[in-house]
C-alpha positions as CSV (number, residue, x, y, z in Angstrom):
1,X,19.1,10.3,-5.9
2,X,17.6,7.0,-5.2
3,X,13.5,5.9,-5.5
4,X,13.4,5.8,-1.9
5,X,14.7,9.4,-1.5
6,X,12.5,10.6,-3.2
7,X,9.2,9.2,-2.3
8,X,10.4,10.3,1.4
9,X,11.0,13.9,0.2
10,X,7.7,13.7,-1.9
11,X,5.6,12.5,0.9
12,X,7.3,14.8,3.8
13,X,6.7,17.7,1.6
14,X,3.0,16.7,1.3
15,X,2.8,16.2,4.8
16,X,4.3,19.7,5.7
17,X,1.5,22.0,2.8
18,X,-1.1,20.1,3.6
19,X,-0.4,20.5,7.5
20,X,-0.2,23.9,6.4
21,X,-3.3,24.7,3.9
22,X,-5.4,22.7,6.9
23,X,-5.2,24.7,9.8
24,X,-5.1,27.9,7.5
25,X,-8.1,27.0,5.0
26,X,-11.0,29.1,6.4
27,X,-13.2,26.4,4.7
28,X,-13.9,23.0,7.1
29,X,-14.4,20.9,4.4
30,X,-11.4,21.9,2.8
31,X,-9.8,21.2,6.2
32,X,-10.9,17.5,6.3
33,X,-9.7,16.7,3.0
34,X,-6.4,18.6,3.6
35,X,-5.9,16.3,6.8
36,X,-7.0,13.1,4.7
37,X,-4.4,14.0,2.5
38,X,-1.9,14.4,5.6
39,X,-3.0,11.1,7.0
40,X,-2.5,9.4,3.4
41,X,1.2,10.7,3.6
42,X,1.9,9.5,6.9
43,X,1.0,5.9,5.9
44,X,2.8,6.2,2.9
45,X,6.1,7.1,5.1
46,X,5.0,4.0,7.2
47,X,4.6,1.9,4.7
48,X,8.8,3.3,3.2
49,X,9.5,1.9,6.7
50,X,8.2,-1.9,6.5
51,X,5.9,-0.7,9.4
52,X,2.9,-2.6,7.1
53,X,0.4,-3.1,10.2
54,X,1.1,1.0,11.8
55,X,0.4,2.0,7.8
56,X,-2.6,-0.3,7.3
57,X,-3.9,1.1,11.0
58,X,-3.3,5.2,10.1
59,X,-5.5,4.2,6.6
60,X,-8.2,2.2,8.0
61,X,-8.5,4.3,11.7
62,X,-7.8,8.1,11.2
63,X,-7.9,8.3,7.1
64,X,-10.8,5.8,6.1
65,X,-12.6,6.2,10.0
66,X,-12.2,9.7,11.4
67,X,-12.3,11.8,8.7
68,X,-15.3,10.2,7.2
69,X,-16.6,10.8,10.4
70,X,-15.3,14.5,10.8
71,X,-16.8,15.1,7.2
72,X,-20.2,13.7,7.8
73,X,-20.0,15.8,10.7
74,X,-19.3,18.6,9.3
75,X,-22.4,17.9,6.5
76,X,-25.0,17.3,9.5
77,X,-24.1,20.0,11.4
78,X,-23.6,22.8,9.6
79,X,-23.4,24.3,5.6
80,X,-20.7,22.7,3.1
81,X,-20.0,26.6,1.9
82,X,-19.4,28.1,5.9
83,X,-16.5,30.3,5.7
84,X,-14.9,30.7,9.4
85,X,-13.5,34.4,10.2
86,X,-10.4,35.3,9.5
87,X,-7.9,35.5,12.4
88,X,-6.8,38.6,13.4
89,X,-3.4,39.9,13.6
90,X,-3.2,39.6,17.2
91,X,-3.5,35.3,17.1
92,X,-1.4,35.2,14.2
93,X,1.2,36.4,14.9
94,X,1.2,34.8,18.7
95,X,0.2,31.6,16.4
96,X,3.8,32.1,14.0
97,X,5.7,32.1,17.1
98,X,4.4,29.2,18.7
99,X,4.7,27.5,15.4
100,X,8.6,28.8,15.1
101,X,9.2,28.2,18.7
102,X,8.4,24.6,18.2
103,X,9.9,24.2,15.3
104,X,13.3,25.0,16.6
105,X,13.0,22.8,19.5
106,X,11.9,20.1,17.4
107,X,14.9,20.6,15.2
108,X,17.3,21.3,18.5
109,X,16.1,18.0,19.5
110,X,16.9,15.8,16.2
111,X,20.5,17.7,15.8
112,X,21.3,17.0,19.4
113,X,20.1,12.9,19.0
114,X,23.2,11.0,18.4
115,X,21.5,8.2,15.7
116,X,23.2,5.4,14.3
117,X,22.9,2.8,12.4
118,X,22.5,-1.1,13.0
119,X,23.3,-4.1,11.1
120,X,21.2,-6.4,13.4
121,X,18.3,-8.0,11.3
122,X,15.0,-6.8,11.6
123,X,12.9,-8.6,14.2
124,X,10.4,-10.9,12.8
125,X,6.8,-10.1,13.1
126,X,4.1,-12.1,14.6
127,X,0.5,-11.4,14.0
128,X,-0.8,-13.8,15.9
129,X,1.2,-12.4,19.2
130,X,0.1,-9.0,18.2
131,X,-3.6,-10.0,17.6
132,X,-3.4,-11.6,21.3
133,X,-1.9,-8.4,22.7
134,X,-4.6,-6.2,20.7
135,X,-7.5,-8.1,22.4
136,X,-5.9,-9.2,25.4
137,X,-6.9,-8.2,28.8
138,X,-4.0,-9.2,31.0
139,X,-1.4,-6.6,31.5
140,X,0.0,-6.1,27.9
141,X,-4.1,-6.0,26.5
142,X,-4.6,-3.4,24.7
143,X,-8.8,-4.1,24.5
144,X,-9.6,-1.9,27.5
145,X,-8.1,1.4,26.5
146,X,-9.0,1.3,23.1
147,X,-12.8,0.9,24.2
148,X,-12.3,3.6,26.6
149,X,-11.1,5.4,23.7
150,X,-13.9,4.4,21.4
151,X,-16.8,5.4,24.3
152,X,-14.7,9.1,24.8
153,X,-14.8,9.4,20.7
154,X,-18.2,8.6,20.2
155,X,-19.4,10.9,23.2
156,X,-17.3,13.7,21.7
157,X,-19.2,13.3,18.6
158,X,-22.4,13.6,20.1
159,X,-21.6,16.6,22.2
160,X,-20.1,18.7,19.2
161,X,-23.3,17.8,17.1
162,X,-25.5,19.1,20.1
163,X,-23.1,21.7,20.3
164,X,-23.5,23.1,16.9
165,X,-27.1,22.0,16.5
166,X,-28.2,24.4,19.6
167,X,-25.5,27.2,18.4
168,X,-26.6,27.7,14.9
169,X,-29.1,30.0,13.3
170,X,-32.8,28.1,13.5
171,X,-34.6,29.5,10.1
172,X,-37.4,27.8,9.7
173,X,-39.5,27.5,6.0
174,X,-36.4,27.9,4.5
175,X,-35.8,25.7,1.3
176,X,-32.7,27.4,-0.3
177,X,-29.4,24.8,0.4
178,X,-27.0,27.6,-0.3
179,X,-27.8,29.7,2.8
């Protein structure tokens, strides 16, 4: 089995438990770093594909921006040792086959896709066409959505820290950090 192989098998399978261990952890910090790890893996699987700037954008954006964010988040709004409920029977099993029934498409799909290979060269890449398209705001620009994007993010933020601010117990006088 080649290198290549298996750093594919070794970052898909770290992509599939973590997937796994971060909706299921009952812990949210836990949770963030699971999906860290999930958003390391998919940049390494980027990065197997030559696809250098998407793999330098899933590091810098999701893993390095968002989950810092979701963390610090998480540490402003409510206790690092909050356990959430566990589900009950009723969601879970509703929730396996949802998971199975997409699963199955998903699979349905990739058996049914005729792929093939090419011997054409790879296209050379430009950074300085990309970097125009990126801030660009002709009809390829890219600089509008992704500060529509960025005002939605940041207002979500805000709203989910008012959110949990006004939904969690207010216990005043209390100096105890393990509550």
């Amino acid at each position: 089995m080649a290198a290549n192989q298996i750093m594919f098998i070794l970052f898909a399978a770290m992509i599939a438990v973590f997937s796994v261990l971060t909706v299921t952890s009952r812990k949210i910090l836990r949770a963030a770093v699971y999906l860290l790890f999930v958003l390391v893996s998919t940049s390494g699987l980027y990065f197997m594909l030559n696809y250098q700037f998407l793999a330098a954008v899933q590091l810098t954006l999701y893993a390095g921006g968002i989950v810092v964010l979701i963390i610090f988040s998480i540490l402003l709004t409510s206790h690092i040792s909050q356990k959430f409920e566990a589900a009950e029977l009723k969601k879970t099993i509703f929730s396996a086959i949802a998971a199975a029934a997409g699963a199955i498409l998903a699979i349905i799909s990739i058996l049914d896709y005729n792929f093939s290979a090419t011997s054409e060269a790879a296209l050379e890449i430009d950074m300085k066409l990309i970097g125009k398209s990126l801030l660009s705001l002709d009809y390829d620009g890219y600089i509008l959505p992704f500060e529509v994007i960025s005002i939605l993010l940041l207002a979500a933020m805000i709203a989910a820290i008012v959110v949990a601010k006004k939904g969690g117990p207010a216990k005043s006088g209390s100096t105890n950090i393990n509550q």
